[in-house]
C-alpha positions as CSV (number, residue, x, y, z in Angstrom):
1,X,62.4,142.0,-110.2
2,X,62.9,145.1,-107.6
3,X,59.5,147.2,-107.7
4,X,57.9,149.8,-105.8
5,X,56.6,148.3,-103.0
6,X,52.7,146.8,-103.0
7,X,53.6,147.2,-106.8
8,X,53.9,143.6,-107.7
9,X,52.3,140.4,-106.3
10,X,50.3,142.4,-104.0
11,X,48.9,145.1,-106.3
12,X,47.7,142.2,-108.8
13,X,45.8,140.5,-106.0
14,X,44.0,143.5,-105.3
15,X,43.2,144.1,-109.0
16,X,41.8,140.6,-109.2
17,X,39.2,141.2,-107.2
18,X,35.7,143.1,-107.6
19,X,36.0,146.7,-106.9
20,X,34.7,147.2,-102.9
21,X,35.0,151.1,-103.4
22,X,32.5,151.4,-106.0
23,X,29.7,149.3,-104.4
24,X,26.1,150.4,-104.5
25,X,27.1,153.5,-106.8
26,X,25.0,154.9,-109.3
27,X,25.8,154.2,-113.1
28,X,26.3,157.4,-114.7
29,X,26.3,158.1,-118.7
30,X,29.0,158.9,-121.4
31,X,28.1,162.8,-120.4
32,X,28.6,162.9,-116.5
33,X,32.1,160.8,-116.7
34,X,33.3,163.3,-119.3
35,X,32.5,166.6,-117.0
36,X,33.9,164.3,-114.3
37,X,37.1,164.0,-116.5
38,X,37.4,167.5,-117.0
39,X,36.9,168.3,-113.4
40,X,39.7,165.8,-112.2
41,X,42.1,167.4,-115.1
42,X,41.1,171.1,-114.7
43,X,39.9,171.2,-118.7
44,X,37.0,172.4,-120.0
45,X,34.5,169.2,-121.0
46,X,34.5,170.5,-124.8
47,X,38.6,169.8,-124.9
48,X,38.0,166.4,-123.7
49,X,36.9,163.9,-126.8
50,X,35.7,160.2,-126.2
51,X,38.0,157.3,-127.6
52,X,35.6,154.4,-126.4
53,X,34.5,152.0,-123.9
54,X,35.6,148.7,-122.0
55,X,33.7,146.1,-120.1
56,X,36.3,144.2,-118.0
57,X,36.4,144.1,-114.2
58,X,35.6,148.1,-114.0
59,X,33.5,148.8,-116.9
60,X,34.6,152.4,-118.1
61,X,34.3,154.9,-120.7
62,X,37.2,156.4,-122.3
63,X,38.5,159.9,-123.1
64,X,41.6,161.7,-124.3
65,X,42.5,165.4,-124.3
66,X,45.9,167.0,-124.7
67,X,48.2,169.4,-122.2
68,X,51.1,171.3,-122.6
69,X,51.1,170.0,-126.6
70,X,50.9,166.0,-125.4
71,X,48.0,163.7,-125.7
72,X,46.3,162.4,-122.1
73,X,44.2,159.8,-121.7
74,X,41.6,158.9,-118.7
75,X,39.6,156.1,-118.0
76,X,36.4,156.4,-116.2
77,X,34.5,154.0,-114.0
78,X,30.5,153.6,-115.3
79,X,29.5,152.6,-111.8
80,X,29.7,156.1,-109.8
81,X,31.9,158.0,-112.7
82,X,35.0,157.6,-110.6
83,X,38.5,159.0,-112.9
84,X,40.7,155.7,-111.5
85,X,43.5,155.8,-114.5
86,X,45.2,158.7,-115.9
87,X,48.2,158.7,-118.4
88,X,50.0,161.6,-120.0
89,X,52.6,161.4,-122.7
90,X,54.1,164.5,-121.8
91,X,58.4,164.2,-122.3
92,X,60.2,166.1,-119.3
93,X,63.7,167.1,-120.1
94,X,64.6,168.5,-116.5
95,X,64.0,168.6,-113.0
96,X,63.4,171.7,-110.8
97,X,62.2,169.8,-108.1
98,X,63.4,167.7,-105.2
99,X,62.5,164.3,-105.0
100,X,60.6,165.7,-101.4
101,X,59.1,167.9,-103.7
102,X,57.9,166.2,-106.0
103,X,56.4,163.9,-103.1
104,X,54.7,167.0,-101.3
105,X,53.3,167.9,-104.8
106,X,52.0,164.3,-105.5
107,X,49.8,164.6,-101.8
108,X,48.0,167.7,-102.8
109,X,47.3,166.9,-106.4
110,X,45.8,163.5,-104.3
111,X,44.6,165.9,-101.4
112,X,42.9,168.2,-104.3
113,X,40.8,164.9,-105.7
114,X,39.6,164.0,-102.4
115,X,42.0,161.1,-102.0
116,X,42.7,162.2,-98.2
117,X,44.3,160.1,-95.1
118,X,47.0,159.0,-97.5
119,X,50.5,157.9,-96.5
120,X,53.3,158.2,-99.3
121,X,55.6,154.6,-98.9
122,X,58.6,155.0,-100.9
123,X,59.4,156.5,-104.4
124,X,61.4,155.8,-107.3
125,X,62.4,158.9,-110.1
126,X,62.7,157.9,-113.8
127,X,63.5,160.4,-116.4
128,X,62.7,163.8,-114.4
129,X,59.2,161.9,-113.5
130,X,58.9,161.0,-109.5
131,X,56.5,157.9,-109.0
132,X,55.2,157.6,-105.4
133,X,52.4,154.7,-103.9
134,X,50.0,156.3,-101.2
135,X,48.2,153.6,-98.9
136,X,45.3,154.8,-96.9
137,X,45.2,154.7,-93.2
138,X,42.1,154.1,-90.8
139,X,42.9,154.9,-87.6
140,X,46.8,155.0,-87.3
141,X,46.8,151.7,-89.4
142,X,48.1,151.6,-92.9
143,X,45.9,150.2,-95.3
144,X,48.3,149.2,-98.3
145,X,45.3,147.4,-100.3
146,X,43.9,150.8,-100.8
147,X,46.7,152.0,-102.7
148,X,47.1,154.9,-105.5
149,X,50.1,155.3,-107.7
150,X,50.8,158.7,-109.0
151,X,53.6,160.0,-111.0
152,X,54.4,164.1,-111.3
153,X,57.0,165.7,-113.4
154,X,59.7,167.3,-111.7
155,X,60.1,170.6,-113.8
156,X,56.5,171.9,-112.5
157,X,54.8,169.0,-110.3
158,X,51.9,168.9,-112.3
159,X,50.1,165.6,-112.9
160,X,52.1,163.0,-115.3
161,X,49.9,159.6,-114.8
162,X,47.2,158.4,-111.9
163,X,46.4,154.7,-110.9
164,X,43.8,153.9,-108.6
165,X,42.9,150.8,-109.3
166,X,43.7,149.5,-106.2
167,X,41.8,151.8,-104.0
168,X,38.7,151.2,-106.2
169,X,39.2,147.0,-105.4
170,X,40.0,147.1,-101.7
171,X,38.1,150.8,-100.4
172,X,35.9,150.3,-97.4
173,X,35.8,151.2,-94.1
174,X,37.2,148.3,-91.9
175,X,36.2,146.6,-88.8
176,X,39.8,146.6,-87.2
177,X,40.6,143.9,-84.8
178,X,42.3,145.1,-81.7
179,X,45.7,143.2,-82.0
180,X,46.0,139.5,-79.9
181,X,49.9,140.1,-79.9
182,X,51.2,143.0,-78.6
183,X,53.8,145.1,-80.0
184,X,56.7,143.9,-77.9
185,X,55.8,140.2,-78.8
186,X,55.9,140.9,-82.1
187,X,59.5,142.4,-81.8
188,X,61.1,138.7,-80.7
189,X,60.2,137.9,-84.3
190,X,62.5,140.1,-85.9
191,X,66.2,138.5,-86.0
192,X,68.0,140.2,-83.4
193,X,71.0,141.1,-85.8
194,X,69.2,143.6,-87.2
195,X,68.1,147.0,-86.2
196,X,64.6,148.0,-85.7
197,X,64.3,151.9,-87.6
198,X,60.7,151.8,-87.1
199,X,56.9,150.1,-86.5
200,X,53.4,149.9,-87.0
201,X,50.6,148.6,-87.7
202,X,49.4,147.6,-91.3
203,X,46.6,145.8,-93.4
204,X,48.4,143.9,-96.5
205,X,47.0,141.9,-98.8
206,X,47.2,138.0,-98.7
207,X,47.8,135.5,-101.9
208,X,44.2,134.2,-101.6
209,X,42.5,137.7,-102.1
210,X,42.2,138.3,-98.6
211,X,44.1,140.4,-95.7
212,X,45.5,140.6,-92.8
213,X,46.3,142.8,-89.9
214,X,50.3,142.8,-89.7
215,X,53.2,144.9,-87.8
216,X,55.7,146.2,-89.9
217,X,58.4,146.5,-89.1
218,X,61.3,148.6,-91.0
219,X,65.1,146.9,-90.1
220,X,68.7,147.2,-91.0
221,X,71.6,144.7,-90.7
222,X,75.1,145.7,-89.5
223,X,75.5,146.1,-93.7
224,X,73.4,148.8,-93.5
225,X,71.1,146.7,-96.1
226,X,67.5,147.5,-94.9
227,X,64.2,145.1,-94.9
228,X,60.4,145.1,-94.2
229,X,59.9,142.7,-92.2
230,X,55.4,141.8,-90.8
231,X,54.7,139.8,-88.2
232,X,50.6,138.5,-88.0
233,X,48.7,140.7,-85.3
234,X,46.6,138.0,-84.2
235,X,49.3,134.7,-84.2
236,X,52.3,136.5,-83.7
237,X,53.8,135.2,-87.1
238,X,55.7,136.2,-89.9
239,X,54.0,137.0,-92.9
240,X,56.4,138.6,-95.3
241,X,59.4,139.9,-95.4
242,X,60.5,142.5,-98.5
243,X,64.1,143.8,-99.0
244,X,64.9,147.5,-99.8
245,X,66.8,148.3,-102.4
246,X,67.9,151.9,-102.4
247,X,70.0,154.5,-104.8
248,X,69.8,157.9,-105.8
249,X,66.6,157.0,-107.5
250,X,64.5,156.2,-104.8
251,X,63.9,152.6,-102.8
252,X,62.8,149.5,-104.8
253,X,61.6,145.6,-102.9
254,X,62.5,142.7,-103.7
């Protein structure tokens, strides 16, 4: 099925795994991950009520508070008291804002949480809400393991849902291999009937949980359909290739 991209097959491998990011962090109680709730939301800690606690991969602690008259609910990591999954309720009946908007307003509620060095990939709109995956980069290379979802609502740009579960699985800062195939090698891996839009380099996420140091490598045929196409930095071969599908919603892969 069409997805935002890194929101299928890759995004489950990275949730399957134990969360790097919160490594060596101090537990913290019930108390601190509500005032850290509260903080993240811009609510005062007495408006925010508890709802209960998990113990799966990322043991958390539960809350749920209400704005602009709908309920909101945020989970909580117990190792460092890190807010990794918001989701309002909240119905939006219009938009005000561009889909660039709503984009520019998803990096600086990100940019205000101290999620910084983040690269928006592509977006899709669904009743007036824009959802948009950001993938951390490290020095000029895109990191999409360390990826956070956000969705904002077009009237106002104000937070509608978080996910950054992800970031908290695959965080850390990497020992990045200088590449073994250069960039021009790389190129005679994409067919040659089909324009090259744009490049760089990339980490993605492998089937067996680990990951790999890639080109990508945005194309388009003489159809004007358009594909990702990543070629292995170190043996010069293909790892993946996604298509794009694109309408006045935003761009889907497949």
């Amino acid at each position: 099925m069409p997805e935002l991209i890194y929101d299928g097959p890759f995004s489950e491998s990275a949730r399957s795994t134990k969360p790097r990011f919160l490594e060596g962090k101090q537990e913290v109680d019930a108390s601190a991950a509500r005032k850290a709730v509260a903080q993240f939301l811009g609510v005062r800690p007495e408006l925010i009520w508890p709802t209960g606690e998990e113990n799966g991969k990322v043991p958390s602690y539960n809350f749920e508070t209400k704005q602009h008259d709908a309920s909101v609910t945020a989970t909580v990591s117990k190792q460092g008291g890190v807010v990794w999954q918001v989701i309002g309720s909240r119905a939006v009946d219009h938009a005000e804002l561009t889909a660039k908007e709503g984009v520019d307003a998803a990096k600086k509620l990100l940019e205000r949480r101290g999620y910084t060095n983040m690269r928006e990939s592509y977006y899709l709109v669904e009743n007036n809400i824009l959802t948009v995956n950001f993938a951390y980069m490290q020095d000029s290379v895109v990191c999409y393991p360390d990826l956070v979802k956000i969705s904002v609502a077009l009237d106002d740009g104000t937070l509608q849902s978080f996910d950054a579960s992800g970031y908290l699985s695959s965080h850390i800062a990497r020992e990045l291999k200088e590449p073994a195939v250069t960039a021009d090698a790389a190129r005679t891996k994409v067919p040659q009937d089909v324009s090259i839009l744009g490049e760089g380099l990339t980490i993605i996420p492998t089937a067996g949980k680990n990951e790999v140091e890639c080109y990508e490598f945005e194309c388009q045929d003489k159809n004007e359909q358009r594909y990702l196409i990543y070629v292995n930095a170190q043996t010069g071969q293909q790892e993946k290739i996604f298509i794009l599908l694109q309408d006045d919603r935003g761009t889907l892969t497949v």
